[in-house]
C-alpha positions in Angstrom: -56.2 0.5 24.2 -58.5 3.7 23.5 -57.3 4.5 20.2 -59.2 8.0 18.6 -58.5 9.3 15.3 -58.8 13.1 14.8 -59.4 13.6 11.2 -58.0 16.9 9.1 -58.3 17.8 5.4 -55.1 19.0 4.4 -56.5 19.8 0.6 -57.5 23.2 1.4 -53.9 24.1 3.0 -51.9 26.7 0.8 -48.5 28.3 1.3 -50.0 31.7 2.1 -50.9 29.9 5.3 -47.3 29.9 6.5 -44.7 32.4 6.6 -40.7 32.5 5.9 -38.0 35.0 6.0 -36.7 34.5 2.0 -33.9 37.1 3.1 -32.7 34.5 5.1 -29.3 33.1 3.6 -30.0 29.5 2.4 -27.1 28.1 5.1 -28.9 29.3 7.8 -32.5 28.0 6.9 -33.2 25.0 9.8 -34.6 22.1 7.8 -35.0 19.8 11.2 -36.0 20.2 14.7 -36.2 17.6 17.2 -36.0 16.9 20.9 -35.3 14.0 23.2 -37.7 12.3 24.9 -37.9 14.9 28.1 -37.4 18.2 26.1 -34.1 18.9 27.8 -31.8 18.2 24.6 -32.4 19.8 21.3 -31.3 18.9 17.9 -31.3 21.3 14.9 -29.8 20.7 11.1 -29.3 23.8 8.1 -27.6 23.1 4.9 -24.3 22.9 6.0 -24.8 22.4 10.2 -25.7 19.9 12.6 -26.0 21.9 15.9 -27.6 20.4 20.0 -28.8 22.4 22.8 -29.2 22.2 26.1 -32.8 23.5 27.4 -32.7 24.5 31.4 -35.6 24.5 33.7 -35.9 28.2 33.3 -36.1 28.0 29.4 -32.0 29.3 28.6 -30.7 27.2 26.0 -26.8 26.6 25.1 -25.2 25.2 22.6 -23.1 22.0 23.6 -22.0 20.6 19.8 -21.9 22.0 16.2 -20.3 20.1 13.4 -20.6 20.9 9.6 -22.4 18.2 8.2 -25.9 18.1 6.6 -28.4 16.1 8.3 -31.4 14.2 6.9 -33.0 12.7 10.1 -31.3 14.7 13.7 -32.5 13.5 16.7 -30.5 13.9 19.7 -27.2 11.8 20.1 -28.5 10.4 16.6 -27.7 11.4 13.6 -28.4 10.1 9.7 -26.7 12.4 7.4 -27.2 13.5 3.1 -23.9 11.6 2.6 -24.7 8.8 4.0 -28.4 8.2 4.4 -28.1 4.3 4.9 -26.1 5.2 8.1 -27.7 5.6 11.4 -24.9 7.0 13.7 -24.7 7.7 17.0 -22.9 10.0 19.0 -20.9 11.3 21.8 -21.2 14.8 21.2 -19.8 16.1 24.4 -16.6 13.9 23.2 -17.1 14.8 20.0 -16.8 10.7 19.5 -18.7 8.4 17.3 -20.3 6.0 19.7 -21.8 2.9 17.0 -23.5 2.9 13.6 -25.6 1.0 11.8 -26.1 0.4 7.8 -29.5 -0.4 6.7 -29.8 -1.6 2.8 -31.6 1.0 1.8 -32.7 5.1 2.7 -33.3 5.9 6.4 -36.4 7.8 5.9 -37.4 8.4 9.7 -36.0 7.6 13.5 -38.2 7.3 16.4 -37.4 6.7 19.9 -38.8 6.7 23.1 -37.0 5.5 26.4 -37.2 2.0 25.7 -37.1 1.6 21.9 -35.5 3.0 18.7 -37.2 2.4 15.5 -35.7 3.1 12.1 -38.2 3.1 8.8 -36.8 2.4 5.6 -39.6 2.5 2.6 -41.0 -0.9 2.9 -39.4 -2.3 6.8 -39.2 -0.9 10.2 -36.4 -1.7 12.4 -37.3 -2.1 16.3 -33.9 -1.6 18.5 -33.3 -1.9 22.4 -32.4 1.3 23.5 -30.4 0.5 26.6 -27.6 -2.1 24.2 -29.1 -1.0 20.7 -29.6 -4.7 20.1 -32.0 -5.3 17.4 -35.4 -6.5 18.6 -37.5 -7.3 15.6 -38.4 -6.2 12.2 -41.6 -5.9 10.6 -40.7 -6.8 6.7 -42.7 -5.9 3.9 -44.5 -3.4 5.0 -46.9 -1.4 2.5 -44.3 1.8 0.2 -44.1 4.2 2.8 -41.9 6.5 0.8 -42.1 9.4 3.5 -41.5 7.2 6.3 -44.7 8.0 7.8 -44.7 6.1 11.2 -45.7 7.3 14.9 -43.9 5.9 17.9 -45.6 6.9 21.6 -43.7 8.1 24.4 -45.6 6.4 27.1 -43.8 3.5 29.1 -47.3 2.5 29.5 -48.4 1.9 26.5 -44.6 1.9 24.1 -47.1 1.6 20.5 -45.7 2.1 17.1 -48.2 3.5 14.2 -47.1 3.2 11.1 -49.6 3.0 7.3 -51.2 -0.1 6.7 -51.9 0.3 3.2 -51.0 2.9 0.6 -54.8 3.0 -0.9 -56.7 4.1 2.3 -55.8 5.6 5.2 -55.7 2.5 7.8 -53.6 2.6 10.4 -51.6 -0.6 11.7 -50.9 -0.2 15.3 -47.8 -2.7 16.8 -46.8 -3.3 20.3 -43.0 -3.0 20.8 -42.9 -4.5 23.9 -44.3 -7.7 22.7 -43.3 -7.6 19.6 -46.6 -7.9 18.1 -49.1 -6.7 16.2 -52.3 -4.9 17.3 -55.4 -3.4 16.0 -56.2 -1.7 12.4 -57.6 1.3 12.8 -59.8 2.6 9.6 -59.0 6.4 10.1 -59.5 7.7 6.6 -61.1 6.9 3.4 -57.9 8.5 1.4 -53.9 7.9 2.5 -52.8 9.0 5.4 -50.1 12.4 5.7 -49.3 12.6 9.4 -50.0 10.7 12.7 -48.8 11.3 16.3 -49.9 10.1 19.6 -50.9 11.9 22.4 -48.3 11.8 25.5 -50.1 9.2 27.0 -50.3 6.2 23.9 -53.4 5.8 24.7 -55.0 8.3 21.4 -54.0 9.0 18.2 -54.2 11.7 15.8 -54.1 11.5 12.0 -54.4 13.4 8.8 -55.2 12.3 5.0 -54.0 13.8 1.8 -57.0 14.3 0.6 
């Protein structure tokens, strides 16, 4: 595995670097955006909405589903909502059906998924789910306070990693396999804690960002 780090400073970001409409009622901010795993599908949550989408080849999107409900964590066909944010659900949303759910002990703080897994990240465990039965695969316990639920989960069939913080003093990056079920290399990627990660589409780099 060719892992790279691309280092960035956040410190000298401000919030003159980014714009926003404050005439914007506050019930139609968004507060999440995601797609699924082939951009065709995506998700959106406000204040009071959970809205998906369907994106064609030539770039027209439709709505399919809008309920009023106030999501946390949206992903397509998954949801984890403010009133219950223990409680992954999944959906049916051309039914309009709840498909399953699952109850975790405590906060849902992020979902990841790729064709072959689902992982779930509670502060200190991460949850590694089959995605064709939803059976649960393996869970890595006692994991270092990762109060944002800061983990990276690749795409790739190729190479299916998971990324997630390896300490909460530097930024050190455990990489897992979620095929095998085991864990892989550390990767020293910052002298301060880390604030973002994602890999590239093919698993085989990884970007990062500290704090600091």
């Amino acid at each position: 595995m060719n892992v790279g780090s691309n280092r960035l400073n956040l410190a000298g970001a401000s919030s003159s670097d980014a714009s926003s409409d404050n005439t914007l009622p506050p019930q139609y901010k968004v507060l999440t955006l995601s797609f699924n795993q082939d951009c065709t599908l995506l998700a959106t949550g406000t204040p009071t909405t959970y809205s998906l989408f369907t994106i064609s080849q030539d770039n027209k999107i439709g709505e399919i589903h809008n309920c009023e409900i106030q999501p946390i964590i949206n992903i397509p066909y998954l949801l984890v909502s403010s009133q219950a944010p223990r409680k992954l659900i999944v959906c049916h949303f051309m039914r309009g059906t709840e498909i399953l759910s699952y109850s975790f002990v405590n906060t849902i703080l992020a979902v990841k998924l790729n064709r072959s897994r689902l992982v779930v990240c509670l502060e200190e465990s991460i949850y590694i789910h089959n995605m064709c039965d939803m059976k649960l695969l393996h869970t890595i316990r006692d994991i270092p306070s990762n109060r944002d639920g800061l983990c990276a989960l690749s795409i790739s069939d190729e190479n299916p990693y998971l990324a997630y913080p390896a300490t909460t003093v530097t930024g050190e990056i455990q990489i897992f396999d979620t095929v095998n079920l085991k864990p892989g290399i550390l990767i020293a990627a910052h002298k301060s804690p880390l604030a973002a990660m994602a890999f590239d589409m093919a698993g085989a780099k990884i970007a990062t960002a500290s704090n600091k």
